[in-house]
N, C-alpha and C positions, 0 to 999 in steps of 0.2 A: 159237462159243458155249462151248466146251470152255475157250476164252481166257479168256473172259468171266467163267466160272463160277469159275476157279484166282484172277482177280481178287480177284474179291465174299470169297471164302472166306479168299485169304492177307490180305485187311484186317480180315478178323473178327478175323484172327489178332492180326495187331498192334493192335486195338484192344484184346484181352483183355490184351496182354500188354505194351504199353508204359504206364508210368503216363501218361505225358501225354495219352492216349487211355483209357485207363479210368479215371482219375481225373476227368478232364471230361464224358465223357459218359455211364457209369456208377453212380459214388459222389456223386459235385457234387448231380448233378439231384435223386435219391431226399433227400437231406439237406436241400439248400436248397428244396424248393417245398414238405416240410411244414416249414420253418423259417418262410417266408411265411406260412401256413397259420396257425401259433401264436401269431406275432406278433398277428392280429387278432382269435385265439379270442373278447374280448370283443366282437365282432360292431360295436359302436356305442357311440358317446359316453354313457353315461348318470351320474346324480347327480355332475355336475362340481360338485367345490367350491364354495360363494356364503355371499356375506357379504352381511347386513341393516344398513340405516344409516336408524333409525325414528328421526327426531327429532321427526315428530307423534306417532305413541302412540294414532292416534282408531282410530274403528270400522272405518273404512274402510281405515287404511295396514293394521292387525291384517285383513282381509279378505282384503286384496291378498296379503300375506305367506301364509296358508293358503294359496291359490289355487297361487301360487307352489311350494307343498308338495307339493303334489297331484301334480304334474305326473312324466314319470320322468327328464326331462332334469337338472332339478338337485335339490344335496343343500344345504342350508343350512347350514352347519358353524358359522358366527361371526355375534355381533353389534358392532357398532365404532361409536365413538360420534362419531369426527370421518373427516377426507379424511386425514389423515395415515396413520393406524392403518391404515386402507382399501387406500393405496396399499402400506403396508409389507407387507399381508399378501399382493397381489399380486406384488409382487417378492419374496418369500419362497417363490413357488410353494405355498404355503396355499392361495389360493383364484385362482377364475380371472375372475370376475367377483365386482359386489357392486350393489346398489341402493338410491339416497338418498330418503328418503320428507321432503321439506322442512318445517318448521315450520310453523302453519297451515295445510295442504294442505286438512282436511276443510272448513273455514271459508270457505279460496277458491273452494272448489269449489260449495260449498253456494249462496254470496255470486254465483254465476255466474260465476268470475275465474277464469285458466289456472294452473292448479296443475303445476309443473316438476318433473316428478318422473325423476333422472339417471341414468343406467346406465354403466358403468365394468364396461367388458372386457379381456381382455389379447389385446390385437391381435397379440402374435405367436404365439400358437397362435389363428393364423385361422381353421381350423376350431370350434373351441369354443367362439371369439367370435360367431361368426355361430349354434351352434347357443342359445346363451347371451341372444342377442339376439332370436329366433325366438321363446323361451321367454316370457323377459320382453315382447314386444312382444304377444303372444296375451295375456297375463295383464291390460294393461295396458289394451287395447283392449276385454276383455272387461268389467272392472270399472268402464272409464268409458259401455259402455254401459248398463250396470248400475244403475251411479249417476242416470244420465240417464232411464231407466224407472222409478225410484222414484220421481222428481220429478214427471213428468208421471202416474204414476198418482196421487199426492197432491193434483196439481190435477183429479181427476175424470174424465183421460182413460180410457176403457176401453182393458183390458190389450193387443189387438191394434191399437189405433191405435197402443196409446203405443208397442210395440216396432217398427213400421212407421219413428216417426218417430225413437228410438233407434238403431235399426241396420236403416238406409233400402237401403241393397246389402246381400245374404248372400252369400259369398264359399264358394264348395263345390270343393277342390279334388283332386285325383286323383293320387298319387305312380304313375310306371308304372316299371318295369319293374327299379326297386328301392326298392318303396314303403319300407321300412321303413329307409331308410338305412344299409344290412348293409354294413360295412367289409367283412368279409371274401368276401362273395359277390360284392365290387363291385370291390375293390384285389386280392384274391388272382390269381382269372384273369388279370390284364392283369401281372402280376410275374412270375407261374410265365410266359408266352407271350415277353414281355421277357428273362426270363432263356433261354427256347430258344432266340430268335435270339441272344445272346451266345455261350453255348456249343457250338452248331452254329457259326456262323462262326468261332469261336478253333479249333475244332476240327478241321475241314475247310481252316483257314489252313496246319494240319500237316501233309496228307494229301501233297502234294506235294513241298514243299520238306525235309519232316523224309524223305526216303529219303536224300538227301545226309548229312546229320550219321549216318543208322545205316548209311549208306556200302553199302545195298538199291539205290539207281537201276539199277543195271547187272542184277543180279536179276531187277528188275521189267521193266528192258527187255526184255532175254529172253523173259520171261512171256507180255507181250506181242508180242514179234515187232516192236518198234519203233513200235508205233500207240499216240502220245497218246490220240486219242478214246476209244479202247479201257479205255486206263486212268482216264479221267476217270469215264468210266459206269462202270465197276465198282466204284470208288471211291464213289461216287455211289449207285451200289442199294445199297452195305454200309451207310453211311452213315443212307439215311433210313431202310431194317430198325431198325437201332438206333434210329433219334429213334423210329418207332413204338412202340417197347417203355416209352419214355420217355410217349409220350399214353397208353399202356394205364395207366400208373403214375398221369399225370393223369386222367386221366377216370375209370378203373374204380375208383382206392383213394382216390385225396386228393378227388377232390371229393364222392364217397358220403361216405367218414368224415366229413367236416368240413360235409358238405348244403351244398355248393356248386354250384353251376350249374343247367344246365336240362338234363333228360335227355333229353327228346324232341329237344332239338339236336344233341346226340353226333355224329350222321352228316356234319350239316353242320361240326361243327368237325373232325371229322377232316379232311374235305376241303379246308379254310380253312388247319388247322394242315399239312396234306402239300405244301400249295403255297408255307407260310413257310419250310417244313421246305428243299424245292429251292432256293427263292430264296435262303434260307442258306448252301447248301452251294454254291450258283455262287459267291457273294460272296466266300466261304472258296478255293473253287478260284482266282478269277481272283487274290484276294490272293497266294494261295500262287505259282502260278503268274509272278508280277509280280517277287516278291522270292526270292530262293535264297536270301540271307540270312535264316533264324529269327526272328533277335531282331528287326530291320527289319518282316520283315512280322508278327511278335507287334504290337508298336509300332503298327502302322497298324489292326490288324485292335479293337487295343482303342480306339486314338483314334474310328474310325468307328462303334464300336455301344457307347461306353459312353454318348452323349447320349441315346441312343434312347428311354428312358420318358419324359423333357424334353421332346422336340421331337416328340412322338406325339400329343400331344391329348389326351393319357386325364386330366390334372390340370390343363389350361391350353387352352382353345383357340387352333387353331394361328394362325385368323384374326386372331388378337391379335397376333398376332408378328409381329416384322420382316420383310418379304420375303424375305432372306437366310436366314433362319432356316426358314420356311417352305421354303423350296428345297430346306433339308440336308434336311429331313424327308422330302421325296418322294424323295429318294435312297436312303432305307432300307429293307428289304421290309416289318418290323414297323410301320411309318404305315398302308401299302394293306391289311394284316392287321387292324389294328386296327377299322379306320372297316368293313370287314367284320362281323367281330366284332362286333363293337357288334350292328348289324343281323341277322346270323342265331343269334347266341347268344343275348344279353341278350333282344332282341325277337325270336326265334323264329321272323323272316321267311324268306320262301324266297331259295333263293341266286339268284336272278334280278335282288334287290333289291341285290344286291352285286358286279353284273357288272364296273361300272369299276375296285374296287379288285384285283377277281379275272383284270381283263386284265392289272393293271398288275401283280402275281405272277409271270403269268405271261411279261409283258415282262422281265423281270428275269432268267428261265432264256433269253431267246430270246438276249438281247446276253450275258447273262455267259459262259453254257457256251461257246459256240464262241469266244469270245475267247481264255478258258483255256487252251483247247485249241491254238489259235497260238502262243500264249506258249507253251505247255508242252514244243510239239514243239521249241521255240529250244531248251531244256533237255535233253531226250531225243537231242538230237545230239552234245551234249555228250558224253552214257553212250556213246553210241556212239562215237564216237569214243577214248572210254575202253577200252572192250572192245576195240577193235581195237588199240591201241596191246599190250595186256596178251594 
């Protein structure tokens, strides 16, 4: 235990005091997740740019357009009078949609005939296009059934027939567990948790193989008395000490300041994030352990967790993806944390409801550690054998 304890303590050491290690685990984390944080301060898409294209001019396109006003999604900024202007002022980044209200429109409508009235989004900010479309589709449906209840109240229908036979479904729907569409309560978590397993794994990639380049192996063998394991778990409790100081950072200041998360879950995301936190650090040790060379296992350690927000599911379901794709995913601990996540953060369920992803965590410390640790001793005979020679 005395072994154990000089371990935990001489990494603290060299975490305070090599930049490679307090650079990354550190100054990186406090900087980048309120950097995350900032980027989405405005919470939500609102008043996107839109352009009006009235070439009717009746009572009703002037209705439509109010309506359209009202709303907090979009800002009207332009009127245009042809598809040309329309289209320039979307390629101009001006506006991001715009809507054509067609000639005659009230006439056809009146006359009983399908009035086309066109929407023009900028499909490559997919996001804005769909909230754009959302916008305009509610306005659209509301004013023709609008239209369609003035008509038949003009023929003597009484008002609750005629709105029966106007809008015959009511459609009542329930946003859960991020009604309001909150960029930031919804992207930041899953960035900041993203960004821990990167720099836990790059970090932990060091823990072994960097004793060789500060030319410490022989030192540390010593320490230990020749036992890899010994060193791996010491390594290991310093390790996730510091990632906790790192959740107290997230949970206790970034997500209070910025009203992020859900407080009553705290307990269980600690437990969620302690079990990312090991999986990490195995991942980091077997890399480390696997390559003596630095830069080799730098190299690998960023190939395998820079796809990780990609291939996680949190912006793409994974069921979509190629089977291949799908595979690398379960390969990584941050997938089986995520789909976690999800579950006892966002909805607040008990972690019971999270057992498969919370074995497959912990499958992840059962093959990696003692792997490491084979590998590691191949190295540690190396120092020895150094020591004896010296």
């Amino acid at each position: 235990m005395n072994r154990l304890g000089d371990i935990i303590i001489r990494e603290w050491k060299r975490i305070v005091a090599l930049p490679v290690f307090y650079i990354v685990l550190l100054i990186v984390p406090s900087i980048l997740f309120f950097f995350y944080a900032l980027i989405y301060q405005k919470q939500d898409a609102k008043e996107l740019p839109f352009a009006i294209w009235d070439e009717d001019n009746s009572a009703i396109s002037r209705q439509l357009i109010y309506l359209l006003e009202q709303g907090e999604t979009l800002k009207i900024t332009e009127h245009v009078n042809n598809e040309a202007d329309l289209k320039r002022w979307i390629q101009n980044g001006e506006i991001m949609g715009a809507i054509h209200f067609p000639v005659n429109m009230q006439n056809d409508i009146y006359s009983k005939r399908v009035a086309n009235v066109t929407l023009y989004t900028n499909a490559a900010s997919l996001v804005p296009a769909k909230l754009i479309y959302k916008a305009v589709a509610e306005v659209v449906i509301m004013g023709s059934a609008g239209v369609t209840l003035q008509k038949l109240q003009k023929e003597g229908i009484p008002s609750s027939s005629a709105m029966a036979i106007a809008n015959p479904v009511n459609l009542i729907s329930y946003q859960l567990y991020n009604a309001d569409y909150n960029y930031q309560k919804y992207l930041v978590p899953g960035l900041i948790t993203v960004g821990i397993q990167m720099i836990i794994i790059i970090s932990c990639m060091l823990a072994l193989n960097y004793e060789w380049k500060t030319n410490s192996m022989d030192e540390l063998y010593q320490l230990s008395n020749g036992s890899a394991s010994l060193v791996i778990l010491g390594k290991t409790i310093a390790h996730l000490v510091v990632a906790w100081f790192n959740f107290v950072l997230i949970a206790f200041v970034i997500f209070p300041y910025f009203g992020i998360g859900v407080a009553a879950a705290t307990g269980k995301f600690f437990i969620l994030y302690s079990l990312l936190t090991l999986a990490c650090i195995g991942v980091g040790m077997f890399i480390s352990s696997l390559f003596k060379d630095v830069m080799l296992a730098g190299d690998t350690a960023l190939f395998y967790t820079s796809p990780a927000f990609v291939f996680s599911g949190f912006t793409f379901p994974r069921w979509a993806m190629p089977w291949y794709d799908q595979y690398y995913a379960t390969i990584m601990p941050y997938t089986s944390f995520l789909d976690a996540f999800f579950k006892a953060y966002y909805m607040n369920l008990p972690l019971h409801y999270s057992e498969n992803e919370i074995g497959k965590l912990v499958l992840f410390c059962i093959v990696l550690f003692p792997t490491a640790i084979i590998l590691f001793s191949k190295q540690f005979k190396t120092a020895s054998q150094v020591s004896e020679r010296e």
